[in-house]
PDB file of N, CA, C and O in Angstrom, chain B, residues numbered from 101:
ATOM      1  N   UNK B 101      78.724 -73.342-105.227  1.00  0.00           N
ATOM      2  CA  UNK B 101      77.995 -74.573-105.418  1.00  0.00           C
ATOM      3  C   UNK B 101      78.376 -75.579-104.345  1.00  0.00           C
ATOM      4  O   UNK B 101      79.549 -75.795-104.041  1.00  0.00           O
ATOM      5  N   UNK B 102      77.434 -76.126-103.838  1.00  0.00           N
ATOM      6  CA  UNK B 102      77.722 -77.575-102.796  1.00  0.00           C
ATOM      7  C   UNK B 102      78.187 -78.545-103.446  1.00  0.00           C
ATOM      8  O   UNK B 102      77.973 -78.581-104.658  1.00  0.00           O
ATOM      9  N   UNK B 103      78.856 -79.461-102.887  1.00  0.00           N
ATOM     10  CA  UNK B 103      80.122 -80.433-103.073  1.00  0.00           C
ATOM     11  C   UNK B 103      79.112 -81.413-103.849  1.00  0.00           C
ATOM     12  O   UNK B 103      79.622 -82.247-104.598  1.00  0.00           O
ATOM     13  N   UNK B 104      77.897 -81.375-103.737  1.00  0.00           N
ATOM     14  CA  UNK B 104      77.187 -82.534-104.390  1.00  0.00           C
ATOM     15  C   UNK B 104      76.679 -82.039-105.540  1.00  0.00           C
ATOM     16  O   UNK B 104      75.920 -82.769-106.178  1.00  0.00           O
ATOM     17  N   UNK B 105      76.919 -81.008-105.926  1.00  0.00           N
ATOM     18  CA  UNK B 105      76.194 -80.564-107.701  1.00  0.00           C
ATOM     19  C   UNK B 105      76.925 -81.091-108.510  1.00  0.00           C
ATOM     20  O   UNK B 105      77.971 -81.568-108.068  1.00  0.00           O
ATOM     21  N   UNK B 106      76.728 -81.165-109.538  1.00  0.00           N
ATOM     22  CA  UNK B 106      77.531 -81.401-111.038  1.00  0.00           C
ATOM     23  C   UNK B 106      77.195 -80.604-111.885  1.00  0.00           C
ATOM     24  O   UNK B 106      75.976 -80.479-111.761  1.00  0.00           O
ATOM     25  N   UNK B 107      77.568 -79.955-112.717  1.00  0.00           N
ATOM     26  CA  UNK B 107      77.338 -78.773-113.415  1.00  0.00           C
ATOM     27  C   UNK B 107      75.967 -78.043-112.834  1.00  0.00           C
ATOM     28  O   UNK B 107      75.123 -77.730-113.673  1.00  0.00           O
ATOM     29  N   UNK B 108      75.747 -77.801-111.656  1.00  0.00           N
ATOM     30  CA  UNK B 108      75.017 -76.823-111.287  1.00  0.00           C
ATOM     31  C   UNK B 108      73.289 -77.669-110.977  1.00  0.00           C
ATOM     32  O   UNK B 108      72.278 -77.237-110.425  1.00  0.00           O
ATOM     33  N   UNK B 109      73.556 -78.817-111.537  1.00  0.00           N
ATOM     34  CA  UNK B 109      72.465 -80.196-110.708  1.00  0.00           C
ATOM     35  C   UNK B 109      72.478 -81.122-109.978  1.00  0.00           C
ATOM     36  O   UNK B 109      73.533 -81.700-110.239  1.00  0.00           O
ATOM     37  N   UNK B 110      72.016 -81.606-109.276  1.00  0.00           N
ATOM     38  CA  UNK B 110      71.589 -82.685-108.060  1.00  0.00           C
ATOM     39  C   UNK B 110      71.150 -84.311-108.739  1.00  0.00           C
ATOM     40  O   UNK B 110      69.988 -84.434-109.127  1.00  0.00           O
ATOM     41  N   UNK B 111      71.908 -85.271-108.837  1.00  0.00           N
ATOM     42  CA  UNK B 111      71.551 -86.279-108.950  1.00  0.00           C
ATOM     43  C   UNK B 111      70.238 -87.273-107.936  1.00  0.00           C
ATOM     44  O   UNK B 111      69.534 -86.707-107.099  1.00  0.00           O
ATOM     45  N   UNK B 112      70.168 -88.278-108.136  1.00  0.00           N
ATOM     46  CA  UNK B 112      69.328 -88.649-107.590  1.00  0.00           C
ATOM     47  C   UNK B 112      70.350 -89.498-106.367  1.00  0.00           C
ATOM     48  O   UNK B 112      69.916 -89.793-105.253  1.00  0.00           O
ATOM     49  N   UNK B 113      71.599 -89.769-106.782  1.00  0.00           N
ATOM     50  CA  UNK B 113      72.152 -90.511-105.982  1.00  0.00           C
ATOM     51  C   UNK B 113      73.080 -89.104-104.918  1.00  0.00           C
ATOM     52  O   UNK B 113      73.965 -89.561-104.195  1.00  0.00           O
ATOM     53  N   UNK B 114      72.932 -87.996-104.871  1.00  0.00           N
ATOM     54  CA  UNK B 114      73.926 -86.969-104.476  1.00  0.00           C
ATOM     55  C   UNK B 114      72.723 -86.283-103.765  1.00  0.00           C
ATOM     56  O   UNK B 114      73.046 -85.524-102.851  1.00  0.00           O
ATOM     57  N   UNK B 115      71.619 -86.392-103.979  1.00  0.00           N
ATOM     58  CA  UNK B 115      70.471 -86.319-102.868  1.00  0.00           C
ATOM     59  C   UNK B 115      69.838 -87.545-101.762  1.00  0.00           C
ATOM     60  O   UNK B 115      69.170 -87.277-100.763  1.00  0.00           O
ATOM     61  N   UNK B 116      70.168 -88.715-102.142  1.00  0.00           N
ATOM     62  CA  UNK B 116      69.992 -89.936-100.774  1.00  0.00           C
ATOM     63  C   UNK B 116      71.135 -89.727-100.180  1.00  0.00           C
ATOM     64  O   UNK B 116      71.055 -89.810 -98.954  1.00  0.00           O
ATOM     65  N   UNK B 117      72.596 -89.386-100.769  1.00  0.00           N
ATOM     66  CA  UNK B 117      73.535 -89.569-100.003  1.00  0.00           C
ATOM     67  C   UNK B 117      74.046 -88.370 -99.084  1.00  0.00           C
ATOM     68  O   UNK B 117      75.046 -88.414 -98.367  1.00  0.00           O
ATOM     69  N   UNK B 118      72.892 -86.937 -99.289  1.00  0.00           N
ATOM     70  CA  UNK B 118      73.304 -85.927 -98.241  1.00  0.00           C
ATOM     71  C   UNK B 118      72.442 -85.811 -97.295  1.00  0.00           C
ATOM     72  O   UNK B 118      72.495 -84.882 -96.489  1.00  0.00           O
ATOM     73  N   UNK B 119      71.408 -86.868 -97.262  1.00  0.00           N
ATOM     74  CA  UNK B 119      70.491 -86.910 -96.575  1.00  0.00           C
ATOM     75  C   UNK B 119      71.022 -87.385 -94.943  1.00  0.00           C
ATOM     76  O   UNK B 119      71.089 -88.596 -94.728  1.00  0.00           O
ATOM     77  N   UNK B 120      71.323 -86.593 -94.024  1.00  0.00           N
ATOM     78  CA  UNK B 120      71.658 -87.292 -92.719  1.00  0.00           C
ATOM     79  C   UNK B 120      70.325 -88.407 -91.807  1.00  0.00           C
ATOM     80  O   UNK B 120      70.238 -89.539 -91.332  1.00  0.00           O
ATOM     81  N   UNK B 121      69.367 -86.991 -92.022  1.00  0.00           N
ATOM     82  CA  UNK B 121      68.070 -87.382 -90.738  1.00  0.00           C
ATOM     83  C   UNK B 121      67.060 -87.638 -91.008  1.00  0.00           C
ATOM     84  O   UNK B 121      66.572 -86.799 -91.765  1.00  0.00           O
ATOM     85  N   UNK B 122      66.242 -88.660 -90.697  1.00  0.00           N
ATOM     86  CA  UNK B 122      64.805 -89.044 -91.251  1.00  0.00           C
ATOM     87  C   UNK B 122      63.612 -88.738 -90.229  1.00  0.00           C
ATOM     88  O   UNK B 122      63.684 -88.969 -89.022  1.00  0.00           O
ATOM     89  N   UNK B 123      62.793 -88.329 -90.711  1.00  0.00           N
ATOM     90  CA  UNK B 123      61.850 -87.949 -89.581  1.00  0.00           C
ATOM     91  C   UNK B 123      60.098 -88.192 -90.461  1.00  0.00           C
ATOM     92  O   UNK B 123      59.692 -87.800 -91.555  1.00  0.00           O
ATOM     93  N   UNK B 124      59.562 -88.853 -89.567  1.00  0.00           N
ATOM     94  CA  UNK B 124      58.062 -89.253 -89.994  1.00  0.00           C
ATOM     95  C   UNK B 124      57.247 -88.318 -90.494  1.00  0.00           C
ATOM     96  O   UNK B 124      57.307 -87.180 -90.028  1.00  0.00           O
ATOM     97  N   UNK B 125      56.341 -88.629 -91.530  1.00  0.00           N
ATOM     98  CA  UNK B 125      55.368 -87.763 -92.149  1.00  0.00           C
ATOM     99  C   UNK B 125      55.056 -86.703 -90.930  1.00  0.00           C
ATOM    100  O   UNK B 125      55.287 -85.495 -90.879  1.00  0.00           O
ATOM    101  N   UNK B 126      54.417 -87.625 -89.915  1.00  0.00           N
ATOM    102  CA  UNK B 126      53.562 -86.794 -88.857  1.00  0.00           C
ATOM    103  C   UNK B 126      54.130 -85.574 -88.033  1.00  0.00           C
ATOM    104  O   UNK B 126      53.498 -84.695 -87.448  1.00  0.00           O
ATOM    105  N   UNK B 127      55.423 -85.747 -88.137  1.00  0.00           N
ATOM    106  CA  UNK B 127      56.686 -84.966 -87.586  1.00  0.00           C
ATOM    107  C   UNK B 127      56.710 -84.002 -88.604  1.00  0.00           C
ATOM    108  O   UNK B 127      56.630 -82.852 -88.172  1.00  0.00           O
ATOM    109  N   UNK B 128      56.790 -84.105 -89.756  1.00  0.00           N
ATOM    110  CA  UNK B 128      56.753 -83.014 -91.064  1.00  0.00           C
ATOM    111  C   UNK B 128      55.388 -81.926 -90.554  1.00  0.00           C
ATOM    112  O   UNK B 128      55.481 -80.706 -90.689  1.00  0.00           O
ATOM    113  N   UNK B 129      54.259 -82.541 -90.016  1.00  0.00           N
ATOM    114  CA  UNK B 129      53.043 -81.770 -90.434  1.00  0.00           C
ATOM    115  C   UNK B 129      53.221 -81.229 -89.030  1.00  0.00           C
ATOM    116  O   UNK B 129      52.433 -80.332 -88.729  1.00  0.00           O
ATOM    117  N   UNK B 130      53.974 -81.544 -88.245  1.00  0.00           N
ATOM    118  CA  UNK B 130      54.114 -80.927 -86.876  1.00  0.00           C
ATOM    119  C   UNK B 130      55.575 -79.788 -86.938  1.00  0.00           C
ATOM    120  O   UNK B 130      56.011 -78.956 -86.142  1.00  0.00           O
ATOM    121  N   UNK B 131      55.864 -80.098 -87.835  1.00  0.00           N
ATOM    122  CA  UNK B 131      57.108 -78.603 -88.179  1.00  0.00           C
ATOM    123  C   UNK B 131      56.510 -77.795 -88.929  1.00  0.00           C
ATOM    124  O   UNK B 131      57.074 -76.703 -89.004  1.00  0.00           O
ATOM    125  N   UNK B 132      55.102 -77.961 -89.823  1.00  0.00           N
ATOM    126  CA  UNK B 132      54.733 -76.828 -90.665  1.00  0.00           C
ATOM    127  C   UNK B 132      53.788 -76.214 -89.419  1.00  0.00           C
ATOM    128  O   UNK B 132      54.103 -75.046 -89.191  1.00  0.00           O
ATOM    129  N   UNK B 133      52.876 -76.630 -88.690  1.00  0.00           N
ATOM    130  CA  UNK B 133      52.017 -76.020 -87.770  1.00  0.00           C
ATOM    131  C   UNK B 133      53.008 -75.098 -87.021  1.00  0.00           C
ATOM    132  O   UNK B 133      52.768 -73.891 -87.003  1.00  0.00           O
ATOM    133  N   UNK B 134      54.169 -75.617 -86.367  1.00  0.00           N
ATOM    134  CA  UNK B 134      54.939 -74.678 -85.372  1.00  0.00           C
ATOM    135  C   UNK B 134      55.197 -73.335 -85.979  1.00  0.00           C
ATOM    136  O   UNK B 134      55.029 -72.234 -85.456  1.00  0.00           O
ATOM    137  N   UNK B 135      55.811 -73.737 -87.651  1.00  0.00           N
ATOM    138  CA  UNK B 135      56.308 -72.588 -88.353  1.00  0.00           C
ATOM    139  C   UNK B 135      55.183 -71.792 -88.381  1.00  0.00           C
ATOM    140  O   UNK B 135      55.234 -70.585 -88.147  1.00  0.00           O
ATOM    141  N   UNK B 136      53.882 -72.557 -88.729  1.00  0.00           N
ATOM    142  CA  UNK B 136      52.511 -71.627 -89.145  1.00  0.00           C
ATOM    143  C   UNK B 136      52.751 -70.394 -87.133  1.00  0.00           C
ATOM    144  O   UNK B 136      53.490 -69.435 -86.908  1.00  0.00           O
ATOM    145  N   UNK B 137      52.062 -70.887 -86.500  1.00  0.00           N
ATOM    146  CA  UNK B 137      52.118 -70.515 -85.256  1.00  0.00           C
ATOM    147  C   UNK B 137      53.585 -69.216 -84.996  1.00  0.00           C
ATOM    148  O   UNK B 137      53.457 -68.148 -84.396  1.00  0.00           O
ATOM    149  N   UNK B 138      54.746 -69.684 -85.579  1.00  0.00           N
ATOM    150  CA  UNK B 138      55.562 -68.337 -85.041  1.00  0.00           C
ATOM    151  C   UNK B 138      55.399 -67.086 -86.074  1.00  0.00           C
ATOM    152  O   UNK B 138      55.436 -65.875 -85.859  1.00  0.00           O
ATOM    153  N   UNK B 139      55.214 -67.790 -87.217  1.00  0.00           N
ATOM    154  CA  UNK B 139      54.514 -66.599 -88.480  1.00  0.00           C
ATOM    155  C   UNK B 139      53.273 -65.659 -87.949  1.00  0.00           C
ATOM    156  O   UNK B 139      53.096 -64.466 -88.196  1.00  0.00           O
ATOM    157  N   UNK B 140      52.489 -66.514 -87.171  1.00  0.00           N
ATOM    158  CA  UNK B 140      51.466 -65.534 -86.596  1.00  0.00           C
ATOM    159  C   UNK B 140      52.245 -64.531 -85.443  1.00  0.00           C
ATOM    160  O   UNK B 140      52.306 -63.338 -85.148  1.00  0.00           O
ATOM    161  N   UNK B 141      52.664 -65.534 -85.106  1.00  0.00           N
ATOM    162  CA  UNK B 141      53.536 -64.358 -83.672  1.00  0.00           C
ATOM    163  C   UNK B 141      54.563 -62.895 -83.945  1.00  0.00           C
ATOM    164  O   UNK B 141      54.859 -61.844 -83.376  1.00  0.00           O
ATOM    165  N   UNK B 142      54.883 -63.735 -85.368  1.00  0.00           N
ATOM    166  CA  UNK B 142      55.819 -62.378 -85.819  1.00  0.00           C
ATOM    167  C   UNK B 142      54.857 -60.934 -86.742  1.00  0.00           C
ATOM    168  O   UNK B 142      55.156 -59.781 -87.054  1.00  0.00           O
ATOM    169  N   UNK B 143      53.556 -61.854 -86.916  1.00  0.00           N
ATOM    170  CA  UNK B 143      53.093 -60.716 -87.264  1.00  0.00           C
ATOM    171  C   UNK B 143      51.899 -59.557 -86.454  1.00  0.00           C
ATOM    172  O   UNK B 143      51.040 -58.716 -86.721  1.00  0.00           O
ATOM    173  N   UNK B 144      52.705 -60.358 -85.104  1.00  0.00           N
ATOM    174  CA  UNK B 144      51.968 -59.079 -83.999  1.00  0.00           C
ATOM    175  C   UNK B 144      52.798 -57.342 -84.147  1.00  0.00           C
ATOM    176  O   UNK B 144      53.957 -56.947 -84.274  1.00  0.00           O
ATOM    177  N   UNK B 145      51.660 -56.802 -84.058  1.00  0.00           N
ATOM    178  CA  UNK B 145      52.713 -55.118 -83.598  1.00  0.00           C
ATOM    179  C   UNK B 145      52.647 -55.404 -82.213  1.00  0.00           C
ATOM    180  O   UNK B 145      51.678 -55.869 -81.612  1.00  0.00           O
ATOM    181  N   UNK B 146      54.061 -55.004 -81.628  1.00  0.00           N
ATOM    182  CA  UNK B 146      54.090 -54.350 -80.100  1.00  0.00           C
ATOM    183  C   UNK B 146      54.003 -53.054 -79.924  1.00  0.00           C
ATOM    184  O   UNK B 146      54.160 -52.554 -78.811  1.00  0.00           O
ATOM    185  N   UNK B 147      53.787 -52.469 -80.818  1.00  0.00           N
ATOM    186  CA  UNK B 147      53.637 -51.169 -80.269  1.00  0.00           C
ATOM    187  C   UNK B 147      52.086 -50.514 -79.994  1.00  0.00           C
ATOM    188  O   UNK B 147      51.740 -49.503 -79.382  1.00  0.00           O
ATOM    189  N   UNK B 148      51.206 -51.697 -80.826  1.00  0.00           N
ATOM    190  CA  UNK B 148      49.502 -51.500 -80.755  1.00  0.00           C
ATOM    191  C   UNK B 148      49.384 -52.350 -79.657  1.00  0.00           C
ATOM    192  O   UNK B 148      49.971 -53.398 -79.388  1.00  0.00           O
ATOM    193  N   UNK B 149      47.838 -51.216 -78.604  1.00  0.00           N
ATOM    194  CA  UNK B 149      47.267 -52.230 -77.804  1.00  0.00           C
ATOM    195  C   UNK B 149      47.040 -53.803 -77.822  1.00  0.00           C
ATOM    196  O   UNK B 149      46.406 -53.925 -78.870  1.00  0.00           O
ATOM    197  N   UNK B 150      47.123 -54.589 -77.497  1.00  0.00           N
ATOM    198  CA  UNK B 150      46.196 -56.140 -78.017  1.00  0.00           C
ATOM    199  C   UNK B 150      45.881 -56.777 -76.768  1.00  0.00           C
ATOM    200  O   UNK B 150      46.484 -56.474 -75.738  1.00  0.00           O
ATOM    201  N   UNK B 151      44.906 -57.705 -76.801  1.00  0.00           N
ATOM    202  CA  UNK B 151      44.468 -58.350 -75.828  1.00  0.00           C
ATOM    203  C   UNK B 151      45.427 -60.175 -76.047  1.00  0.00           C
ATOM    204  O   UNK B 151      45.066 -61.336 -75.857  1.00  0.00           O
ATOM    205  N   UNK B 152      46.646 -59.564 -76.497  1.00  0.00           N
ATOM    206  CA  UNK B 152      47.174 -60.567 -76.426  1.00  0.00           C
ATOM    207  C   UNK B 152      48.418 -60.160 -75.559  1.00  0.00           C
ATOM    208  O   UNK B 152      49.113 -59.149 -75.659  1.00  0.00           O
ATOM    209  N   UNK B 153      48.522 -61.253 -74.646  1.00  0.00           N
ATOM    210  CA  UNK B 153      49.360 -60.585 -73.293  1.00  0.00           C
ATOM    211  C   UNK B 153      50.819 -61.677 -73.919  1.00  0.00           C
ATOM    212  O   UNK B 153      50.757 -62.515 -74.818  1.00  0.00           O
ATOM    213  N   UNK B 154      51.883 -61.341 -73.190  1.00  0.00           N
ATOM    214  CA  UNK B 154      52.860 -62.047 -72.751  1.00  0.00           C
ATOM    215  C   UNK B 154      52.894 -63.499 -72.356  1.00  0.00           C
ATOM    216  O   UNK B 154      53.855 -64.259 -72.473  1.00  0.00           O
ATOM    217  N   UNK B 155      51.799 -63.749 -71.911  1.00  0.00           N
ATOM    218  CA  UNK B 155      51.640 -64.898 -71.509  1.00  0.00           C
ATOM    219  C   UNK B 155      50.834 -66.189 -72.494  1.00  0.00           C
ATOM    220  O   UNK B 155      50.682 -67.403 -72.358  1.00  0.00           O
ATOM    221  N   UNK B 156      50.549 -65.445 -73.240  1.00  0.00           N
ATOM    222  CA  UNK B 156      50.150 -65.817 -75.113  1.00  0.00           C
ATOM    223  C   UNK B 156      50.857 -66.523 -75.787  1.00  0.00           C
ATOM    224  O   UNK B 156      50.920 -67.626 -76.329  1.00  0.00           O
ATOM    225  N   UNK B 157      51.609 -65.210 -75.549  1.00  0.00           N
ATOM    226  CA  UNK B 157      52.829 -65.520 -76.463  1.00  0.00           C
ATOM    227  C   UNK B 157      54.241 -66.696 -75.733  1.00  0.00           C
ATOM    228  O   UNK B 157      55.097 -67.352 -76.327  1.00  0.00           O
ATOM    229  N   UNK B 158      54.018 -66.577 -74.590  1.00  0.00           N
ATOM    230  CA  UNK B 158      55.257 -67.941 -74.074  1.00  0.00           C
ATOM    231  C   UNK B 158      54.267 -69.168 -73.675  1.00  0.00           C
ATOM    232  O   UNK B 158      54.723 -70.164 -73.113  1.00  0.00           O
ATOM    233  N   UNK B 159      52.822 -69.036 -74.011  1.00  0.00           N
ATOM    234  CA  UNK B 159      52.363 -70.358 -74.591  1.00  0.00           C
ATOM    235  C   UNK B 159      52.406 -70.612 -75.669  1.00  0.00           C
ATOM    236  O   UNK B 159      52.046 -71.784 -75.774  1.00  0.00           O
ATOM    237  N   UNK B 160      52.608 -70.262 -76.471  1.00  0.00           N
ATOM    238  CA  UNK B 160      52.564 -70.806 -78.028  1.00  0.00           C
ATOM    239  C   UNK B 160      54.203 -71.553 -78.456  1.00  0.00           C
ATOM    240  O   UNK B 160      54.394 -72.642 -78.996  1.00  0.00           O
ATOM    241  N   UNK B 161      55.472 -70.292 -77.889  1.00  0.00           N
ATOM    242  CA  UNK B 161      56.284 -70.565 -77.542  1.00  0.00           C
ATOM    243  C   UNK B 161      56.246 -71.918 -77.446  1.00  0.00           C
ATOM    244  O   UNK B 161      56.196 -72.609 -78.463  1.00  0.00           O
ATOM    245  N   UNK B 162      56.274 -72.643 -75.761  1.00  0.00           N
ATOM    246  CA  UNK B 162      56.258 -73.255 -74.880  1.00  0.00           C
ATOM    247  C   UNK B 162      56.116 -74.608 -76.061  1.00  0.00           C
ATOM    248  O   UNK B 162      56.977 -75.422 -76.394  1.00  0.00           O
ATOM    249  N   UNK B 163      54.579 -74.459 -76.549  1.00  0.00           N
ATOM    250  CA  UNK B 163      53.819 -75.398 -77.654  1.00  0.00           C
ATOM    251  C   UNK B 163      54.789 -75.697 -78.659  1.00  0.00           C
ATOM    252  O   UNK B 163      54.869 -76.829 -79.136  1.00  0.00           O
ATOM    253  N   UNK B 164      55.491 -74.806 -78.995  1.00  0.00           N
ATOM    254  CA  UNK B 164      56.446 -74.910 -80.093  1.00  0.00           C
ATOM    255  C   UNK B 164      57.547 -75.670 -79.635  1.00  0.00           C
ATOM    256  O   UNK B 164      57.999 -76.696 -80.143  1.00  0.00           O
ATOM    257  N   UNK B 165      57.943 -75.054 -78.603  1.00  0.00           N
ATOM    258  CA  UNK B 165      59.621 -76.008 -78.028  1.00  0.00           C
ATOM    259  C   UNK B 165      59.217 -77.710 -78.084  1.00  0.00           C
ATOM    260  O   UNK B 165      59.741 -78.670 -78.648  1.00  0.00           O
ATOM    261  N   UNK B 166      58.190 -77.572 -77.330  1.00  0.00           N
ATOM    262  CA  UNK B 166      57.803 -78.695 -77.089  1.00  0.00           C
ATOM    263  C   UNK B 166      57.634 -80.182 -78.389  1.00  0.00           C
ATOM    264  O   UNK B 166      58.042 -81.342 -78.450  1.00  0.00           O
ATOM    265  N   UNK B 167      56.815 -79.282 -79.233  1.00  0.00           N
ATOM    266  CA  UNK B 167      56.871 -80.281 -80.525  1.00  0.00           C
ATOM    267  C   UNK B 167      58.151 -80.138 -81.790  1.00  0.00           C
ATOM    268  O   UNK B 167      58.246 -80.745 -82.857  1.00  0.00           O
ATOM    269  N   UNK B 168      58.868 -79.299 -81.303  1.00  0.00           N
ATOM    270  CA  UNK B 168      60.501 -79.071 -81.705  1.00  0.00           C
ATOM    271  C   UNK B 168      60.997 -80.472 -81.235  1.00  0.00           C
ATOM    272  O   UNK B 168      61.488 -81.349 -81.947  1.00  0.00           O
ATOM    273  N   UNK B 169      60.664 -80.519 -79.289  1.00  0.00           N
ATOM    274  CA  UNK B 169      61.256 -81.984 -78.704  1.00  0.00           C
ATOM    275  C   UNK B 169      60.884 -82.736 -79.420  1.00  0.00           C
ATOM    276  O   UNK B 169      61.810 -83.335 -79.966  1.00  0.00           O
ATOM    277  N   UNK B 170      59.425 -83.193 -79.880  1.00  0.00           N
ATOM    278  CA  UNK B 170      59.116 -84.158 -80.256  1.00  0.00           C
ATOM    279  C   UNK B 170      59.835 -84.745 -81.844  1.00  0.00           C
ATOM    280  O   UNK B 170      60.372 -85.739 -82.334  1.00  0.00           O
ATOM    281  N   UNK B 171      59.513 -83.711 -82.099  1.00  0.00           N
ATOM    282  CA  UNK B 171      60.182 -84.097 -83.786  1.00  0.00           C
ATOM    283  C   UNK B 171      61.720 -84.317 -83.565  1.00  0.00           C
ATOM    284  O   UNK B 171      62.113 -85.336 -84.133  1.00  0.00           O
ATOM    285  N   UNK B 172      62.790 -83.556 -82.817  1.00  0.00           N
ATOM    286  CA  UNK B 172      63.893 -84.195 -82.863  1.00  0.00           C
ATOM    287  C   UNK B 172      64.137 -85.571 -82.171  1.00  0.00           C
ATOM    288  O   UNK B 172      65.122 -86.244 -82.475  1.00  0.00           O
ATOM    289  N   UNK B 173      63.051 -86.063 -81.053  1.00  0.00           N
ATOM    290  CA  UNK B 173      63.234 -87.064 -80.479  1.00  0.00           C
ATOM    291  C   UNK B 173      63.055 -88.267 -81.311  1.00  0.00           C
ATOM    292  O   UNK B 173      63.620 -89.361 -81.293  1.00  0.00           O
ATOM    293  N   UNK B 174      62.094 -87.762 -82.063  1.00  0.00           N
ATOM    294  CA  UNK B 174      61.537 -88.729 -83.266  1.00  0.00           C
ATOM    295  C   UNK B 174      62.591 -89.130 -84.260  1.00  0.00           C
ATOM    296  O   UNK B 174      62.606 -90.261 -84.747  1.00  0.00           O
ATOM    297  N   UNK B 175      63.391 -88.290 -84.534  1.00  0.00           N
ATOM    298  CA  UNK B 175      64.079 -88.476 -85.746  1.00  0.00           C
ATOM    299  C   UNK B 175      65.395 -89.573 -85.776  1.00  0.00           C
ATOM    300  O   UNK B 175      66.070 -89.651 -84.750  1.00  0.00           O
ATOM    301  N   UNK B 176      65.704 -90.298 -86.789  1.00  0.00           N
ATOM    302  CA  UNK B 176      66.640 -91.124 -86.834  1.00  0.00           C
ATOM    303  C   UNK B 176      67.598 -90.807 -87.859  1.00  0.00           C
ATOM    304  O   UNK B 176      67.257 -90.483 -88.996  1.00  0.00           O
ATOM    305  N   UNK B 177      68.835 -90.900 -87.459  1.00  0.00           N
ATOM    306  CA  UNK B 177      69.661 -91.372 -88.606  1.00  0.00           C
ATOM    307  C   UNK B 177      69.945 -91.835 -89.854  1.00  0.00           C
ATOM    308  O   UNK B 177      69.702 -93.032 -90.004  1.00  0.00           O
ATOM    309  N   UNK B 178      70.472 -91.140 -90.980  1.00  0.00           N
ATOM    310  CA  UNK B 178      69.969 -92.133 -92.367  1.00  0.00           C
ATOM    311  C   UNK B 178      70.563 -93.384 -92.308  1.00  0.00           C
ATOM    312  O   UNK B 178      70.047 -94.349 -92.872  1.00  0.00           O
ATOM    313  N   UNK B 179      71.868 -93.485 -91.518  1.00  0.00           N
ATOM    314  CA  UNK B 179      72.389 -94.347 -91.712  1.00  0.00           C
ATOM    315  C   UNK B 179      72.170 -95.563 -90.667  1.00  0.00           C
ATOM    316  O   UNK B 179      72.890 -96.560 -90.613  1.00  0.00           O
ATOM    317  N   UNK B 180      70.914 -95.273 -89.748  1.00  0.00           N
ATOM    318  CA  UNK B 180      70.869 -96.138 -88.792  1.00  0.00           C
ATOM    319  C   UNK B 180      68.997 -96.140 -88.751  1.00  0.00           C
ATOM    320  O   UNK B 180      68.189 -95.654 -87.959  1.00  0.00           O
ATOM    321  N   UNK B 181      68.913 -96.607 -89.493  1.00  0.00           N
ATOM    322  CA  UNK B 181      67.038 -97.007 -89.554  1.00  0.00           C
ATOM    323  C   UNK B 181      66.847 -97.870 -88.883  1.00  0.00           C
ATOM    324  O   UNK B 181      67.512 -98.896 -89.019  1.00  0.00           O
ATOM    325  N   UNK B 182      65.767 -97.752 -87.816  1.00  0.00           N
ATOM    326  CA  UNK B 182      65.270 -98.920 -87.355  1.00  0.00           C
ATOM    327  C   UNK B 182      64.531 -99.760 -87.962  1.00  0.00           C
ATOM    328  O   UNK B 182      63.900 -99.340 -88.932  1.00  0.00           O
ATOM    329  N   UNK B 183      64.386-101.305 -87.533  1.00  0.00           N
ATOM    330  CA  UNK B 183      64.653-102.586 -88.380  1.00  0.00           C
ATOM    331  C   UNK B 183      62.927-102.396 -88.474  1.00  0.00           C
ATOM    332  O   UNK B 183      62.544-102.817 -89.565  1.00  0.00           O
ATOM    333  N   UNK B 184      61.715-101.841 -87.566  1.00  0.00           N
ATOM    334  CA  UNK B 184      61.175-101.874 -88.156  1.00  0.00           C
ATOM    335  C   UNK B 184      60.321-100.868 -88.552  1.00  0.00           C
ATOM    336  O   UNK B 184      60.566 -99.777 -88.038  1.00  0.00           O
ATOM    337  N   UNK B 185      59.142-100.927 -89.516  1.00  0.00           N
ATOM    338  CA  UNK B 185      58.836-100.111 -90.579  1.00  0.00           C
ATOM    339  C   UNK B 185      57.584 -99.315 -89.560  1.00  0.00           C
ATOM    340  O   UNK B 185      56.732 -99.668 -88.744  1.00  0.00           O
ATOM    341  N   UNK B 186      58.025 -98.183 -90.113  1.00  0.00           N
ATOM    342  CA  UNK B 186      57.875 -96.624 -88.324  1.00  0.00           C
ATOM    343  C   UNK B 186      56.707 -96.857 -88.758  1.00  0.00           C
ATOM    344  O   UNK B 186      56.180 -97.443 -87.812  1.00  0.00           O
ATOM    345  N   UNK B 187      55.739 -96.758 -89.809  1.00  0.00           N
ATOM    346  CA  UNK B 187      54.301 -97.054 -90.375  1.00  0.00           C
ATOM    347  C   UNK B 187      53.568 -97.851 -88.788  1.00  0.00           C
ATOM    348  O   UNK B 187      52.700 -97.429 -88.025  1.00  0.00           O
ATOM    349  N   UNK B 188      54.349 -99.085 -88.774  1.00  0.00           N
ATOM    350  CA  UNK B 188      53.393 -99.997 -87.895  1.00  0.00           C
ATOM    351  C   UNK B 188      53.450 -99.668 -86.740  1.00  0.00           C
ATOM    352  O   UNK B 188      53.028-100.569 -86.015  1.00  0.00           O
ATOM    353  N   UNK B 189      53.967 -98.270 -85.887  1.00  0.00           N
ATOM    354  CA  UNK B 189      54.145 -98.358 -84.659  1.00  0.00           C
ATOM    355  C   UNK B 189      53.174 -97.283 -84.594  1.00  0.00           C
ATOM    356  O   UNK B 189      52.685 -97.178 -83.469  1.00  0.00           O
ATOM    357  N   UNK B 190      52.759 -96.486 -85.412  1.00  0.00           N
ATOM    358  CA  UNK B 190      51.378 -95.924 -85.312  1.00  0.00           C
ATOM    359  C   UNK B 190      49.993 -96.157 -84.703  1.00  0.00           C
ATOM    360  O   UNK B 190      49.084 -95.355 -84.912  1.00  0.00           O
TER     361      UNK B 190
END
């Protein structure tokens, strides 16, 4: 069991307080697309022909690292929020 259970449950205060990193809605829907995208990649055969080359596949890659950057660049600290509210910089 993790240091924050109590008989085998999660408080409400033992879940804000293991929370390190905050990261924006839009950043959330940009980590499920990447995941969607390598799920497709893993469900190529290499051993069947495809008209999907190498070079496919280290673009999608590429696409992925890339909004990996973005979302970690994005992300802040729990303990250091900026003063103002990430909503309005949209």
């Amino acid at each position: 069991m993790s240091a924050h259970t109590r008989n085998g449950t999660r408080t409400a205060a033992d879940v804000v307080n293991s929370i390190h990193f905050v990261v924006h809605e839009n950043d959330i829907d940009r980590l499920w697309q990447a995941q969607q995208a390598v799920d497709l990649l893993a469900l190529l055969d290499t051993d069947q022909p495809s008209p999907i080359t190498l070079d496919h596949i280290a673009a999608v890659a590429a696409y992925v690292a890339e909004d990996l950057r973005h979302v970690l660049g994005n992300a802040h600290r729990a303990d250091q929020l900026p003063a103002v509210d990430l909503a309005d910089t949209l």
